[in-house]
C-alpha positions in Angstrom: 0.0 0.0 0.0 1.5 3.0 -0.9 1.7 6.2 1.5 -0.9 8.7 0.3 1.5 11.4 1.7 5.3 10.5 0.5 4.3 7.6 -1.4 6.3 5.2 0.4 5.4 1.2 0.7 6.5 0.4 3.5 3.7 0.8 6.4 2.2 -1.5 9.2 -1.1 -1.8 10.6 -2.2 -0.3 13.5 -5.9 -1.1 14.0 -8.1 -3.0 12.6 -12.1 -3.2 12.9 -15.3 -4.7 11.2 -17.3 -1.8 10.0 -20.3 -1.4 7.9 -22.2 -4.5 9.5 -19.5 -6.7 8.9 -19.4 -6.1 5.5 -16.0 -4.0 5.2 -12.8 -3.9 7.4 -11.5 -0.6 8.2 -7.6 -0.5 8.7 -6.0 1.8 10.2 -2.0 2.0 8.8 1.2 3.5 9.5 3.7 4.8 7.3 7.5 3.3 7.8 8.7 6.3 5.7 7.7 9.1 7.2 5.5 7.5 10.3 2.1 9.6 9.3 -1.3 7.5 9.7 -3.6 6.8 7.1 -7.2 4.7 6.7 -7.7 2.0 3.7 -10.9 0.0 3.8 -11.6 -3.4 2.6 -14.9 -4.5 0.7 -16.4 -7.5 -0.6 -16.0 -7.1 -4.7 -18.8 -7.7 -6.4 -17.1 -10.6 -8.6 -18.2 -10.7 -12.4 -21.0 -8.3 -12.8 -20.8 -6.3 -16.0 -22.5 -3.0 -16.6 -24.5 -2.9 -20.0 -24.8 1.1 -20.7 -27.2 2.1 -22.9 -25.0 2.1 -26.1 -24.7 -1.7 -25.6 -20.9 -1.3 -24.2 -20.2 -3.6 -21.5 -17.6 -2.6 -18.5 -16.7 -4.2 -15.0 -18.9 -3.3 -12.4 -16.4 -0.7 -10.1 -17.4 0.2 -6.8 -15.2 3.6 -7.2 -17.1 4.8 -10.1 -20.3 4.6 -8.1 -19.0 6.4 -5.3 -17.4 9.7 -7.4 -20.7 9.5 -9.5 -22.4 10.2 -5.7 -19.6 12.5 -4.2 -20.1 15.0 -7.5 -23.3 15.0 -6.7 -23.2 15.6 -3.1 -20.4 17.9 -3.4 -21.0 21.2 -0.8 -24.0 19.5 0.4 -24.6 18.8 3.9 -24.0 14.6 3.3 -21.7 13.3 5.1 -19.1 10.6 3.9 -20.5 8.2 6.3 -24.3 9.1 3.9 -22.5 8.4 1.1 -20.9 4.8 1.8 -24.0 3.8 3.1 -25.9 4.6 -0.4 -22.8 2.5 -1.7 -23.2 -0.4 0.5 -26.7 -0.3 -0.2 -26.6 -0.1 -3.7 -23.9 -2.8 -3.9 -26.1 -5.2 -1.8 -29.0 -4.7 -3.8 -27.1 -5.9 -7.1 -25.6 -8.7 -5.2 -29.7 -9.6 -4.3 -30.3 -9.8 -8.5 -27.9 -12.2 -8.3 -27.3 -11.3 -12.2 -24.3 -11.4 -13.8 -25.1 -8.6 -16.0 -27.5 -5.4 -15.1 -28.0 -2.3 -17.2 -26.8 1.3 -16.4 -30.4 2.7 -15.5 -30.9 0.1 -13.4 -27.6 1.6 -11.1 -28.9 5.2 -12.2 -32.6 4.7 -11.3 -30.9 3.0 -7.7 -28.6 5.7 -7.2 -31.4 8.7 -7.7 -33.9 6.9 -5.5 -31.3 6.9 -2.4 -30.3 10.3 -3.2 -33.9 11.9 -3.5 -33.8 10.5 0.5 -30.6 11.6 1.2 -30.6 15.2 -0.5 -33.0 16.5 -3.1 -30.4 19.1 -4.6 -27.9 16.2 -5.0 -30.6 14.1 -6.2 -31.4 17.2 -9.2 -27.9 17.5 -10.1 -27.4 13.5 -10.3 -30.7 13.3 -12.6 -29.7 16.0 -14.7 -26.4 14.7 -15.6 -28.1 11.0 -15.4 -31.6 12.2 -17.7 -29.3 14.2 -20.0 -31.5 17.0 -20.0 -32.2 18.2 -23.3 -33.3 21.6 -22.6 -34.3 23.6 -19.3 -38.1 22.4 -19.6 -36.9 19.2 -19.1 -35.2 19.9 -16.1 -37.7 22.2 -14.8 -40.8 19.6 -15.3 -38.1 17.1 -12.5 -38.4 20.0 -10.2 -41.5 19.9 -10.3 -42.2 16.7 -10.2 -40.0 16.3 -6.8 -42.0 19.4 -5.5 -45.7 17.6 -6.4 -44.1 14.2 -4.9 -44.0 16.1 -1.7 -47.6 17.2 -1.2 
């Protein structure tokens, strides 16, 4: 593992813990180089599932991608990293539950907006927008409304 602050690969672990329900390992690490502390985290991959996007290309299911999709649409909200895992946990646990080796990008999109519309509705517009591909504003301004009428 390679020091996220000098880059060093030397380190030793400190502590280590279950976290997430058991389903991820939190470890905290050492650096031999220059003896600063760091965090890595260890999750279950989600072995063999391919992504089908909407242009018929297929790609590896990744766990990261997920997560910056989430984060750029959280960014300078008030949801906290510990939100945003969670919606990742989730959403991984519900593809494991399909128990498919293959499931199409709106299926991850439609999962993704549905935990954010909880989580934070202006996270949950920007995500759709980029996710709908908005042709024009009315587009964009019909979601809006629809989130407001979903709340009366």
């Amino acid at each position: 593992m390679k020091c996220p602050y000098c880059g060093g690969d030397e380190d030793k672990v400190v502590d280590s813990r279950s976290v997430q329900e058991g389903r991820a390992i939190r470890r905290r690490r050492e650096c031999a180089g220059c003896g600063k502390r760091f965090t890595t985290y260890e999750y279950i991959e989600v072995e063999g599932m391919t992504v089908r996007k909407s242009n018929d290309r297929r790609e590896p299911f990744d766990r990261q991608k997920l997560k910056r999709g989430i984060e750029l649409a959280t960014n300078k909200r008030p949801v906290s990293q510990k939100q945003i895992e969670k919606c990742v946990m989730d959403i991984e646990n519900e593809l494991l539950n399909l128990a498919k080796q293959e499931v199409r990008s709106e299926t991850v999109g439609e999962m993704v907006m549905q935990r954010l519309r909880e989580i934070d509705e202006v996270a949950y517009v920007r995500f759709a927008s980029v996710y709908k591909n908005f042709k024009d504003k009315e587009e964009f301004f019909d979601e809006v409304r629809r989130l407001l009428d979903s709340e009366n």
